[in-house]
TORKOL-713829 format. One line per 2 residues: number of its first residue (from 0); their letters; for each residue y, x, z of N, C-alpha, C. Coordinates in Angstrom, 3 decimals. Each point is the difference from the previous one (the first is absolute). Layout:
<drenmars>
NUM	A	Y X Z Y X Z Y X Z ~ ...
</drenmars>
This chain:
<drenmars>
0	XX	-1.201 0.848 0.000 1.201 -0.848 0.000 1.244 0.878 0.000 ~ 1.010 -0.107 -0.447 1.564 0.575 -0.245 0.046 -0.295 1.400
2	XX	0.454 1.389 0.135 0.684 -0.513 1.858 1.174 -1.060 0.103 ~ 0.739 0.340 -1.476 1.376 -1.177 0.379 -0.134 -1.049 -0.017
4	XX	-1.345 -0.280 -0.232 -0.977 -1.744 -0.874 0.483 -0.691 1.421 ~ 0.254 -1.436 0.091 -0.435 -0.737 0.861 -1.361 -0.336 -0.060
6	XX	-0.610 0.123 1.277 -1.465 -0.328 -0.028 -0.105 -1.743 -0.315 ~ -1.172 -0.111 -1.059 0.450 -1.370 -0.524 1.050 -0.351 -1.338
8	XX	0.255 0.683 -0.097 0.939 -0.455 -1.287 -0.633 0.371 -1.028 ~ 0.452 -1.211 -1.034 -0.643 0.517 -1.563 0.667 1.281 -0.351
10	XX	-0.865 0.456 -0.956 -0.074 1.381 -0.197 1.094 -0.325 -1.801 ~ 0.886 -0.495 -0.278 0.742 -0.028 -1.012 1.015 1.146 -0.832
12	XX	0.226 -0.350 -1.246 0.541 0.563 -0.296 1.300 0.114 -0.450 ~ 0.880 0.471 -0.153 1.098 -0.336 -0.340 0.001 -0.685 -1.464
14	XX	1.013 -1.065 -0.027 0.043 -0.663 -1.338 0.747 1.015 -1.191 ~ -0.299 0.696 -1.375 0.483 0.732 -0.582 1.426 -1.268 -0.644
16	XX	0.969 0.902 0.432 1.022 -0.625 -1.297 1.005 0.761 -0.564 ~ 0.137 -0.569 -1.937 0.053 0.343 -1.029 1.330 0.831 0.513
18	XX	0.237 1.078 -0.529 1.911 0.768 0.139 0.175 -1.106 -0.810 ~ 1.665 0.007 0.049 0.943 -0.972 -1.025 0.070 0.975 -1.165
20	XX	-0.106 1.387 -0.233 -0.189 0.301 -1.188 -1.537 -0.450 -1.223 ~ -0.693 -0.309 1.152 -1.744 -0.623 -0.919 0.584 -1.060 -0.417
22	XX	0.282 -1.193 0.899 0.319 -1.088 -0.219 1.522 -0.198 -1.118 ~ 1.151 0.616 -0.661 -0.098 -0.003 -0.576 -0.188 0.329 -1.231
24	XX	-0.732 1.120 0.178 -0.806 0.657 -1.523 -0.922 -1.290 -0.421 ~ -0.796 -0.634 1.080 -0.944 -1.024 -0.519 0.867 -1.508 -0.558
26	XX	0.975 -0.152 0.603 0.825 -1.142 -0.583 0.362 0.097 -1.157 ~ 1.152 1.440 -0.637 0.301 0.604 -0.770 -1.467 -0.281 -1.187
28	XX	-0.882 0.898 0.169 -0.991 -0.478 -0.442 -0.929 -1.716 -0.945 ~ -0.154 -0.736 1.103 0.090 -1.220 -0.288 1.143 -0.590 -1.091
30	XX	1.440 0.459 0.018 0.753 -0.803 -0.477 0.020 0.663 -1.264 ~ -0.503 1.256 -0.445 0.349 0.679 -0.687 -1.158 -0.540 -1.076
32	XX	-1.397 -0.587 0.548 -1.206 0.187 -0.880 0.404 -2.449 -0.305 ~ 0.699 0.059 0.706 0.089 -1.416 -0.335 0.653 0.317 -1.463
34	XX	0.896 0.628 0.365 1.510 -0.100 -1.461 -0.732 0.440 -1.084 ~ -1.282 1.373 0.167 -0.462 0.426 -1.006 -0.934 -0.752 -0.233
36	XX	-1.006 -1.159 0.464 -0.645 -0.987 -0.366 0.397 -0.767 -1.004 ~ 1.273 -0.351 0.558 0.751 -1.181 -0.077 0.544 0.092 -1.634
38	XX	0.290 1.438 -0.071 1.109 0.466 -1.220 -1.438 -0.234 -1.009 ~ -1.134 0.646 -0.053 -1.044 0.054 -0.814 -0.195 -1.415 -0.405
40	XX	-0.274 -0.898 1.030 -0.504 -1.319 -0.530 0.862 -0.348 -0.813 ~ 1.344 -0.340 0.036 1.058 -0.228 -0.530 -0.337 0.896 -1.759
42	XX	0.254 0.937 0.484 -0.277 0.558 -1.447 -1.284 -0.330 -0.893 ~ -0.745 -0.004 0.660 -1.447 -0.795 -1.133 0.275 -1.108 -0.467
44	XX	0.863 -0.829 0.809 0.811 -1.574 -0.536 0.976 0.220 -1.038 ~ 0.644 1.060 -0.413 0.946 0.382 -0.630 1.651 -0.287 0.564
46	XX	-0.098 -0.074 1.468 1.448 0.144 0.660 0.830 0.888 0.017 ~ 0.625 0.461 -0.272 0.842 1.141 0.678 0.753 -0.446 1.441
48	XX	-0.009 1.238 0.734 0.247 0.069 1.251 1.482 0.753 0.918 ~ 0.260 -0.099 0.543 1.060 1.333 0.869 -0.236 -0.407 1.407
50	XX	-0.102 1.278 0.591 -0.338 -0.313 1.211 1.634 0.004 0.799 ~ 0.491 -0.578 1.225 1.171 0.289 0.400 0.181 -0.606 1.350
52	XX	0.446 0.344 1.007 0.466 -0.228 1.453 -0.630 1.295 0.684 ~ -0.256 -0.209 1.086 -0.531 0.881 1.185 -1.109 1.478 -0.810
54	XX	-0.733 -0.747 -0.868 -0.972 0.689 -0.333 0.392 0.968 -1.401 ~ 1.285 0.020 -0.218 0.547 0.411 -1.379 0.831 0.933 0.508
56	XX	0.734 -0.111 1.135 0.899 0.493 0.950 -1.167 1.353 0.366 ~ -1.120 -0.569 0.177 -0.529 1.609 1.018 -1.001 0.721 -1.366
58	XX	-0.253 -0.748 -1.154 -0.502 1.032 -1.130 1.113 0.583 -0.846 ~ 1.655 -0.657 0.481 0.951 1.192 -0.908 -0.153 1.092 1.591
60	XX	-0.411 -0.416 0.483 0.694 1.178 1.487 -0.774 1.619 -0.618 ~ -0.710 0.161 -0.820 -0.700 1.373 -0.532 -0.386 -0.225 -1.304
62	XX	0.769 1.030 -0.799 -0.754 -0.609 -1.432 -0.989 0.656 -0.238 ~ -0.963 1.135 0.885 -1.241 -0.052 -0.182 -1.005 -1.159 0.212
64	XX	0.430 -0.850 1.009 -0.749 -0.436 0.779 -2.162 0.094 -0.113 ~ -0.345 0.885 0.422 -1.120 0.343 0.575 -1.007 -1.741 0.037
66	XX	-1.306 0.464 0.087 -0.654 -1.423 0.695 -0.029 -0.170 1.103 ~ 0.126 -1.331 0.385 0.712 -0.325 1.215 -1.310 0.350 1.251
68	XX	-1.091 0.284 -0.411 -0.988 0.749 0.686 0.766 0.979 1.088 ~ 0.765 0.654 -0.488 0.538 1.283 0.632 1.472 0.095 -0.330
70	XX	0.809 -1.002 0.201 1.611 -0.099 -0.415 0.631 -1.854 0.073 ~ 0.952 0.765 0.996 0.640 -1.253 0.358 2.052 0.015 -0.428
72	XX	-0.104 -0.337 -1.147 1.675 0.731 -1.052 1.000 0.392 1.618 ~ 0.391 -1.206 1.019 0.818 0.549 1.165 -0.614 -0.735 1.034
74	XX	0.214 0.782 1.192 -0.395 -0.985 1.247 0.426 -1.371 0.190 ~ -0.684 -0.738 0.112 0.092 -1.685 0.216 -0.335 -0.195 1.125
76	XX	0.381 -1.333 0.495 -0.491 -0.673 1.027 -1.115 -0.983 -0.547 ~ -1.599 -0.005 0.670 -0.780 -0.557 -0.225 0.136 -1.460 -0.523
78	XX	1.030 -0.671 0.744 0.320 -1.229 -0.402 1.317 -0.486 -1.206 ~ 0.347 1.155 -0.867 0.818 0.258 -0.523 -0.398 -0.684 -1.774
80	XX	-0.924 0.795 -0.289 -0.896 -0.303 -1.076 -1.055 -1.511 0.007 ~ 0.226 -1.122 -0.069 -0.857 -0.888 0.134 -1.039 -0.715 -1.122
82	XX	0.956 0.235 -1.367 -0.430 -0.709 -0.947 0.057 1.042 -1.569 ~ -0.209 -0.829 -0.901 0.389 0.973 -1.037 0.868 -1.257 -1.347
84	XX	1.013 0.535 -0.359 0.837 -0.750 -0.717 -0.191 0.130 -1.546 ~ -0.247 -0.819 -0.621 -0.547 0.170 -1.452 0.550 -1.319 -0.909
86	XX	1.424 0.697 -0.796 0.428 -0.326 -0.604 -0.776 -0.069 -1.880 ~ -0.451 -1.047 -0.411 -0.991 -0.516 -0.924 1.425 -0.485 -1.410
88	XX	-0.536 0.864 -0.734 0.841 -0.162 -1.569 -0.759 -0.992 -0.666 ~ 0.015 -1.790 0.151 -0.722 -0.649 -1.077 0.394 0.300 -1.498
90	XX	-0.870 -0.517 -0.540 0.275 0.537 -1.284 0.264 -1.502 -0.501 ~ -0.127 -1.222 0.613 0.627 -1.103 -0.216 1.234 -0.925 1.192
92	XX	0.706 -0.368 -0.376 0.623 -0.763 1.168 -0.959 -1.175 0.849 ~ -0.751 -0.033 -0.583 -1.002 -1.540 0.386 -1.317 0.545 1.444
94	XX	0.238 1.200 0.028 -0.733 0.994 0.871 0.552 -0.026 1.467 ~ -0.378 -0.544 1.388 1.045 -0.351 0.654 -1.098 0.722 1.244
96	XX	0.931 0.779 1.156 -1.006 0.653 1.057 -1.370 -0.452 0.408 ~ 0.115 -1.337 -0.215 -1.369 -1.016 1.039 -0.871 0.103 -1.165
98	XX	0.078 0.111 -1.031 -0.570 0.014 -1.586 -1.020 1.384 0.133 ~ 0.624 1.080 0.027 -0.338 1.486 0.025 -0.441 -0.019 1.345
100	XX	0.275 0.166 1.500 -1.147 0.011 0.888 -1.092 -0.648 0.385 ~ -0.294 -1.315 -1.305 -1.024 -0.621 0.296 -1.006 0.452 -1.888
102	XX	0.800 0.535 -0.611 -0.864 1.141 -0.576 -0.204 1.407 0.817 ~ 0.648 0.406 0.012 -0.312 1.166 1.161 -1.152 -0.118 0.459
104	XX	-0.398 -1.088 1.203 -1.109 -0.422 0.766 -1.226 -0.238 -0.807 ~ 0.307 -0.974 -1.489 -1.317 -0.017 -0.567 -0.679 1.538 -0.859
106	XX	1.370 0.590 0.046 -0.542 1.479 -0.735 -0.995 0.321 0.845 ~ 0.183 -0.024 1.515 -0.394 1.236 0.925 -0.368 -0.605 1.351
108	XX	-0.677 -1.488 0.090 0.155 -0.744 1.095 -0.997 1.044 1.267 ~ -0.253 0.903 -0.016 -0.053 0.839 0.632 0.424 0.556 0.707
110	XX	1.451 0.517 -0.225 0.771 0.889 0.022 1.046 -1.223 0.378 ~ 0.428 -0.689 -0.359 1.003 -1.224 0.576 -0.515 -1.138 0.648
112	XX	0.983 -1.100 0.261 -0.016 -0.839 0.518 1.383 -0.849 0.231 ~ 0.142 -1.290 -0.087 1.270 -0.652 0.032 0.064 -0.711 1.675
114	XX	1.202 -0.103 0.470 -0.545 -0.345 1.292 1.943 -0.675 -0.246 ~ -0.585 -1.161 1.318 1.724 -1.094 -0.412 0.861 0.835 0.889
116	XX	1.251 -0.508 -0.243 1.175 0.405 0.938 0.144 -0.416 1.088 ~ 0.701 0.678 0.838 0.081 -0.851 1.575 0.736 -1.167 -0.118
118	XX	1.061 -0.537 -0.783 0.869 -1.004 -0.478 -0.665 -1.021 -0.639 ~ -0.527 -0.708 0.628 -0.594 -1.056 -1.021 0.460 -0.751 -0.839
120	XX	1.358 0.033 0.041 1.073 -0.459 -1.146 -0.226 0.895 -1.193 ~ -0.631 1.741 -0.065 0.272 0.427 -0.819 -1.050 -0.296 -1.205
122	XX	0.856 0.484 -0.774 -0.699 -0.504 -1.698 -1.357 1.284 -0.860 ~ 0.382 1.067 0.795 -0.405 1.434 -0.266 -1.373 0.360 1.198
124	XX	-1.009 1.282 -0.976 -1.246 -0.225 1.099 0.543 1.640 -0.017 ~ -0.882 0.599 1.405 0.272 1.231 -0.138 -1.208 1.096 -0.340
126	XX	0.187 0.895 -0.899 -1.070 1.026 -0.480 -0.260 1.148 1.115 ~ -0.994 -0.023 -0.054 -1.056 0.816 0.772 -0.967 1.051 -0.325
128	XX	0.324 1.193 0.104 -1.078 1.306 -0.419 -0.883 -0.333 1.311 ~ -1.412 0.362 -0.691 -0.858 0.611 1.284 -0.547 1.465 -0.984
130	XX	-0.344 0.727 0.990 -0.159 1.574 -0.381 -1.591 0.078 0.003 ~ -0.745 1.134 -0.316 -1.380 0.440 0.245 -0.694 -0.327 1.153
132	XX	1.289 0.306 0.966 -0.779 0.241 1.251 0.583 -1.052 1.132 ~ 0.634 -0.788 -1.195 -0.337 -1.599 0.970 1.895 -0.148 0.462
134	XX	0.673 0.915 0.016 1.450 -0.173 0.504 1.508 -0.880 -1.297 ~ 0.407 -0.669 0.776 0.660 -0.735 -0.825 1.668 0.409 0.057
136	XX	0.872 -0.380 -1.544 1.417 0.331 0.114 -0.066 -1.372 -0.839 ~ 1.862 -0.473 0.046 0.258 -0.687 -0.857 0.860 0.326 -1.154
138	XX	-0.081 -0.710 -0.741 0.322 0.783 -1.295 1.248 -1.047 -0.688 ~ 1.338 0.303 0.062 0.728 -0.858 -0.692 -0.262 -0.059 -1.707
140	XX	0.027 -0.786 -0.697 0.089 -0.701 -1.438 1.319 -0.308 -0.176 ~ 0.757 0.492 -0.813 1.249 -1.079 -0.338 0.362 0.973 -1.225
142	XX	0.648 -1.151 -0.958 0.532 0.169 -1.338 1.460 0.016 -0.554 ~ 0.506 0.128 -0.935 1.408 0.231 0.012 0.864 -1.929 0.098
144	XX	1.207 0.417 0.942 0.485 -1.639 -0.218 -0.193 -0.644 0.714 ~ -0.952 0.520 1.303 -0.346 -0.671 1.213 1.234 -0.276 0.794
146	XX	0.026 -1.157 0.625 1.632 -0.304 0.750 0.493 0.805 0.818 ~ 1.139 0.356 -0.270 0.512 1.036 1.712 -0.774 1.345 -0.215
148	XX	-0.531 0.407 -1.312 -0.352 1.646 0.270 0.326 0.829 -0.821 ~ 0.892 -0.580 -1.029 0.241 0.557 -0.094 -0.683 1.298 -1.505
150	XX	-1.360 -0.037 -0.634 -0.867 0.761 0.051 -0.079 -0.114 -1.929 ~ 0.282 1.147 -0.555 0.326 0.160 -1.389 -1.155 -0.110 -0.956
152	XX	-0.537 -0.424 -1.022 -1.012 0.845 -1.104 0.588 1.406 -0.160 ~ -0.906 0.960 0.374 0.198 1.846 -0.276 -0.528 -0.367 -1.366
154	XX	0.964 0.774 -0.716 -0.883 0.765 -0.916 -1.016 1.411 0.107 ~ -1.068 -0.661 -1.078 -0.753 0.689 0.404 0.371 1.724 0.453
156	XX	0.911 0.846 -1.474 0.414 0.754 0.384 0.515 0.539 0.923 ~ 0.708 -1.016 1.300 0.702 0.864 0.865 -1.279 -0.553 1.508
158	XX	-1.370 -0.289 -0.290 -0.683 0.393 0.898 0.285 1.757 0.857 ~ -0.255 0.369 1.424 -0.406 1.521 0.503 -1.745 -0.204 0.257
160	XX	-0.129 0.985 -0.430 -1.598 -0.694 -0.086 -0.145 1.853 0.657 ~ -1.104 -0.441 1.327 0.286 1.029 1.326 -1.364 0.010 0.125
162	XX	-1.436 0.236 0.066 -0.913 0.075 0.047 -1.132 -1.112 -0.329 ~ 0.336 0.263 -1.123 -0.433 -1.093 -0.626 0.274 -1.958 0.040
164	XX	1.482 0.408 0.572 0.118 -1.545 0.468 1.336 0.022 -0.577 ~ 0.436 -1.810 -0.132 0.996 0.020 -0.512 1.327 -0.526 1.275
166	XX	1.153 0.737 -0.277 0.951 -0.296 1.101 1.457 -0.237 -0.730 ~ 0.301 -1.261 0.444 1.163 -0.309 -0.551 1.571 1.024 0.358
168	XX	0.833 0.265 -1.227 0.888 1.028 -0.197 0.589 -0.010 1.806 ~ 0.493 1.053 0.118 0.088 0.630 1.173 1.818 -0.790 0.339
170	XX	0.263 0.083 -1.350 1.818 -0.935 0.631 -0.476 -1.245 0.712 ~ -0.837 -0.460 -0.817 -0.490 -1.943 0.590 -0.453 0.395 0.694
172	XX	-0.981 0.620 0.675 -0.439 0.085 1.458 0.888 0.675 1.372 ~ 0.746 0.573 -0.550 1.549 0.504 0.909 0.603 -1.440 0.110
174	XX	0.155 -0.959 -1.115 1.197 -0.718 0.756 -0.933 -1.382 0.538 ~ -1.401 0.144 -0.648 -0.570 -1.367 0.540 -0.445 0.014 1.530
176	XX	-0.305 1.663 0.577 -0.149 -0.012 1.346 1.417 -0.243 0.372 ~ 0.914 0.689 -0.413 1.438 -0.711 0.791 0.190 -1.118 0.297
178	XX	-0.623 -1.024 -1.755 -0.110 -1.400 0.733 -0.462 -1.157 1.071 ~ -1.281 1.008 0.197 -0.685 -0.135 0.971 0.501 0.063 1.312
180	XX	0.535 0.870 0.142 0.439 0.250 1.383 1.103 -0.947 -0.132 ~ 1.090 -0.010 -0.638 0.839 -0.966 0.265 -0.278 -1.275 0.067
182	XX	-1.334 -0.419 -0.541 -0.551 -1.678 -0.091 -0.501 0.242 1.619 ~ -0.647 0.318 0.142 -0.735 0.453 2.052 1.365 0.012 0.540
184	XX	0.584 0.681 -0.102 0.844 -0.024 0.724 0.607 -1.608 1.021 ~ 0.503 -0.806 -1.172 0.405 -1.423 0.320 -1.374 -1.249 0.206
186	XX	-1.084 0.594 -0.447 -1.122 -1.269 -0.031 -0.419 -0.593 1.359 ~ 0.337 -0.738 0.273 -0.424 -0.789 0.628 -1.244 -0.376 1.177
188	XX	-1.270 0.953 -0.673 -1.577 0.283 0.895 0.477 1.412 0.231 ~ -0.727 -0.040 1.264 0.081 1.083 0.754 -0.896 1.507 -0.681
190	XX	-1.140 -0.490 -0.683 -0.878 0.676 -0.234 0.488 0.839 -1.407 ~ 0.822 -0.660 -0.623 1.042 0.637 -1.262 1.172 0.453 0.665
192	XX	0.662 -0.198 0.412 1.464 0.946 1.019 -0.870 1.386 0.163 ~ -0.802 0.048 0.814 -0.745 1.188 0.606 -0.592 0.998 -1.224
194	XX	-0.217 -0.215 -1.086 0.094 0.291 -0.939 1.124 1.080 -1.069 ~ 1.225 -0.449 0.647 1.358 0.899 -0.532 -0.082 1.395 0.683
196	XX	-0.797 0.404 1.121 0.311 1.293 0.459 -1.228 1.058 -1.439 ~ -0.723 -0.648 -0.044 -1.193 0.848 -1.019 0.912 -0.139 -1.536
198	XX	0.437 -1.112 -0.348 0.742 -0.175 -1.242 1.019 1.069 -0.155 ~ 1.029 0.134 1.430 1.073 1.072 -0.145 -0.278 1.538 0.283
200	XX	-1.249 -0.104 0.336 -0.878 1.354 0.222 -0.326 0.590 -1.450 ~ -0.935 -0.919 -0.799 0.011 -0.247 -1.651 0.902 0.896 -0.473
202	XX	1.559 -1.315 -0.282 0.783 0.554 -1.012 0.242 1.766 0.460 ~ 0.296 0.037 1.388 0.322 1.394 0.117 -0.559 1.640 -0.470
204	XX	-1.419 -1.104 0.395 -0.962 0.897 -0.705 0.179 0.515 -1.393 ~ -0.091 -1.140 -0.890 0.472 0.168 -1.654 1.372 0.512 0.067
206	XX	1.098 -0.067 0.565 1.417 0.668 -0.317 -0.157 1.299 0.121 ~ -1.722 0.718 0.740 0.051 1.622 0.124 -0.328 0.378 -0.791
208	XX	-1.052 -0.942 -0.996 -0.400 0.502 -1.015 0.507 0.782 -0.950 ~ 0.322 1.276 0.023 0.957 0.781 -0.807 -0.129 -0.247 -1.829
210	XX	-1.652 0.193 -0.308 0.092 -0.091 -1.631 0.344 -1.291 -0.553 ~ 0.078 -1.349 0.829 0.000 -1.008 -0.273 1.824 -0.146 -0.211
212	XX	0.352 0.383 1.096 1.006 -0.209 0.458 1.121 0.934 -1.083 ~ -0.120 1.248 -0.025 0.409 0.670 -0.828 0.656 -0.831 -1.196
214	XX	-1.649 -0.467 -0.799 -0.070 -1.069 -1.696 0.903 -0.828 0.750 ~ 0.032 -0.952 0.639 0.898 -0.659 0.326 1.982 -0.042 0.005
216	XX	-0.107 1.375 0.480 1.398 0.615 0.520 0.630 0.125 -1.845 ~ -0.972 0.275 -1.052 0.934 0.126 -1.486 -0.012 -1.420 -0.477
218	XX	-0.278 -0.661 0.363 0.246 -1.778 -0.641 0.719 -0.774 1.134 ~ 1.557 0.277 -0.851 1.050 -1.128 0.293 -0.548 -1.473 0.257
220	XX	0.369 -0.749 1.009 0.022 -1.197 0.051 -2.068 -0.290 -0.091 ~ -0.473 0.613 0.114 -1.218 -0.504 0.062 -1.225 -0.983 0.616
222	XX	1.065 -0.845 0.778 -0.666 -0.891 0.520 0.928 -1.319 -1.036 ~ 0.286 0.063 -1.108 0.372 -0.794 -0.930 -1.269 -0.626 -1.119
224	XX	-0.841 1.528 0.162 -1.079 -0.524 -1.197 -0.514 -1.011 0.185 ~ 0.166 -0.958 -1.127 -0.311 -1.196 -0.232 -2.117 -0.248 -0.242
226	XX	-0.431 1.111 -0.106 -1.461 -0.037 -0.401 -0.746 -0.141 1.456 ~ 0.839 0.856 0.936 -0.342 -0.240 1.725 0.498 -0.743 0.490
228	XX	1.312 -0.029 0.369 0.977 -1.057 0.817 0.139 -1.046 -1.155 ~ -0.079 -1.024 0.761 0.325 -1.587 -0.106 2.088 -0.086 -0.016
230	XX	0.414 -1.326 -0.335 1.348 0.410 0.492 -0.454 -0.050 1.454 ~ -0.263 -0.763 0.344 0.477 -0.303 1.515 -0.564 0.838 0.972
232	XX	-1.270 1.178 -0.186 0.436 1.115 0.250 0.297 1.389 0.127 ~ 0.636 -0.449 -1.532 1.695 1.331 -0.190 0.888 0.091 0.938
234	XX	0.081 -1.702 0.338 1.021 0.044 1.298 -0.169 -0.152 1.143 ~ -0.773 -0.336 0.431 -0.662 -0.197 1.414 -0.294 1.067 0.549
236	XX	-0.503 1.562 -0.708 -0.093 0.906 0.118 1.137 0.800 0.549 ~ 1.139 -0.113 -0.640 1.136 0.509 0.433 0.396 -0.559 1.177
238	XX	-0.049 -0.853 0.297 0.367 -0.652 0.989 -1.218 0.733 1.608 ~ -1.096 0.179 -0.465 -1.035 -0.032 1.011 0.008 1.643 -0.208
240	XX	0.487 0.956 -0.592 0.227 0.923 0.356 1.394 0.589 0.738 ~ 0.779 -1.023 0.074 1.166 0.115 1.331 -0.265 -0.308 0.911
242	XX	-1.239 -1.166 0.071 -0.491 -0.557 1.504 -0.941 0.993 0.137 ~ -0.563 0.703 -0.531 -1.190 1.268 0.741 0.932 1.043 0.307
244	XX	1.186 0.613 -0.430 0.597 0.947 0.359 0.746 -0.682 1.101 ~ 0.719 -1.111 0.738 0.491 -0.151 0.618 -1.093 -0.167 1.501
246	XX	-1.727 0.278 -0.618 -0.808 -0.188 0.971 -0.273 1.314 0.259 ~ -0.498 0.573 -0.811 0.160 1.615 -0.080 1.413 0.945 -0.359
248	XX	0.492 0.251 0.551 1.686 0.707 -1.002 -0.717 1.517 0.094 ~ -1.006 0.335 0.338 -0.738 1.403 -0.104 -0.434 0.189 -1.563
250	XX	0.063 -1.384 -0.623 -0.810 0.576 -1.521 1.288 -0.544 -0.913 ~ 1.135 -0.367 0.644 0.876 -0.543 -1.592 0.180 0.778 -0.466
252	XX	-0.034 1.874 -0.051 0.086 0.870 -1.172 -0.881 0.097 -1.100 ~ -1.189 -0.692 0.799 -0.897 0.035 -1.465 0.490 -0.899 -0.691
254	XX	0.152 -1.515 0.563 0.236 -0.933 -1.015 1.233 0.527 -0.665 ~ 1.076 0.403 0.495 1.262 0.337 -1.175 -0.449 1.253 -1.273
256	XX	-1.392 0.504 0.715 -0.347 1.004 -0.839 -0.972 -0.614 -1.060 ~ -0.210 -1.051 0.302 -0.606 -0.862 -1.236 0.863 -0.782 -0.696
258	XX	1.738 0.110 0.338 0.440 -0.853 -0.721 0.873 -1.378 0.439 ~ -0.469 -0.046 1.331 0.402 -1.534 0.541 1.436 0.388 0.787
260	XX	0.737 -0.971 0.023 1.232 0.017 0.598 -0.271 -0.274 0.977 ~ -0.228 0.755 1.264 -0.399 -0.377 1.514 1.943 0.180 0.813
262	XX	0.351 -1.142 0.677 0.838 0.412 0.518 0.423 0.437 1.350 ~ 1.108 0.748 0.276 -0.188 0.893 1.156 -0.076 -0.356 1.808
264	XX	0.475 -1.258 -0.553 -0.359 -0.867 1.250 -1.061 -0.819 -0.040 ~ -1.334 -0.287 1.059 -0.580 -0.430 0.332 0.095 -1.617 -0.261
266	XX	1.401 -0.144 0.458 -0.148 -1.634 0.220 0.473 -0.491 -1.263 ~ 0.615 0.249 -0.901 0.002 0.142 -1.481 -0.848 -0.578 -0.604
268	XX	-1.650 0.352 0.286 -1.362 -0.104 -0.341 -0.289 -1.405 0.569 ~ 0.432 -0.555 1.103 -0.542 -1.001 0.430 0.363 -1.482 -0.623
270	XX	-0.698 0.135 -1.294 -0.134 -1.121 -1.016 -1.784 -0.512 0.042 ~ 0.509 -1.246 -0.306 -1.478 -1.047 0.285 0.088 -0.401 -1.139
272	XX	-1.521 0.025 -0.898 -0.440 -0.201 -1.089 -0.514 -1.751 0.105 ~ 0.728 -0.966 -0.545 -0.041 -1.229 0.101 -1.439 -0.164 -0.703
274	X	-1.271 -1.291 1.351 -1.421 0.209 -1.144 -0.058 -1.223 -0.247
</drenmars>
């Protein structure tokens, strides 16, 4: 017997648990083999794809990017990465999200699954990866023209196509996480507010991006292009990059170094984007 044993006590062991670096290499992981599932099926259908939010944000973070076996682009918070965002190029207008994830499912009913929304008012089901080894992510679907997003047909040409995957141009994903955070910001559920600290973590991330950022810094007015930005937001953008510098005033040199008229007072910035 261990002298330190209480006489009588089970003889147990300590419960092993995961570092937060396993946990999220294995998340990272998961979300990464959903998108590359996800992108394949799509392509045997003849879709074109761009990937863009959270998960577009951390494959510009290295343009080697490595397999995610052994590479995580920047440190995340486990709960940071949840889903994978997959912007779908129909090749008809008559092609509508609920259309394509319920092909999706019959491609691969394996590998998916449709499961309802918590809103029973809502009209939309939600898509579901399950993996090899039994672990599940969800997988957004949405197409260009969807309400409130904002979200362009790419041409094909200005795909970044980063290990074998496709990722929508690096300007639209700079200003669509901005949008993001500024939509969290004001929403209403608690569980989206809480959300804006990882969103403004995001953009910051991408404003370090030097090679990105650089291409950026020689095109005047570039959040004008009409092939990415929508009108509404060409301007909403400007606007939500005075409200992030007046949240951060540590990064308005980048934004003036991209171009934007940030002004020198704080409260200047404090304009509300009517929704």
């Amino acid at each position: 017997m261990n002298p330190t044993q209480t006489p009588g006590a089970p003889n147990s062991k300590p419960r092993y648990k995961k570092p937060k670096a396993e946990k999220e290499l294995q998340r990272f992981s998961l979300v990464l083999d959903a998108a590359e599932t996800t992108v394949a099926v799509l392509r045997g259908l003849n879709f074109p794809t761009a990937i863009f939010g959270s998960l577009a944000c951390k494959l510009y973070g290295n343009s080697r990017c490595p397999k995610a076996s052994s590479y995580i682009p920047w440190t995340c918070n486990i709960n940071e990465l949840q889903d994978a965002d997959i912007l779908v190029l129909p090749t008809s207008q008559d092609t509508d999200a609920e259309a394509l994830k319920r092909l999706i499912v019959a491609s691969a009913p394996r590998s998916y699954y449709l499961k309802n929304a918590r809103n029973p008012a809502a009209t939309y089901r939600i898509l579901w990866f399950r993996s090899s080894s039994r672990r599940e992510c969800k997988v957004d679907i949405l197409v260009p023209g969807t309400t409130g997003m904002s979200l362009p047909t790419i041409p094909p040409a200005r795909i970044h196509w980063t290990r074998n995957l496709p990722l929508a141009p690096f300007p639209f994903v700079l200003l669509h996480k901005l949008k993001g955070w500024a939509d969290h910001r004001v929403a209403p559920e608690t569980f989206k507010r809480v959300r804006q600290a990882t969103d403004a973590a995001d953009v910051r991330r991408l404003l370090e991006i030097t090679s990105h950022i650089c291409e950026l810094q020689k095109k005047p007015a570039w959040w004008t292009d009409e092939e990415l930005f929508d009108a509404e937001l060409q301007v909403h953008s400007v606007v939500r990059v005075r409200q992030y510098c007046a949240e951060f005033p540590e990064r308005v040199e980048r934004w003036r170094a991209l171009g934007f008229d940030v002004p020198e007072s704080a409260t200047d910035s404090a304009v509300v984007i009517a929704v």
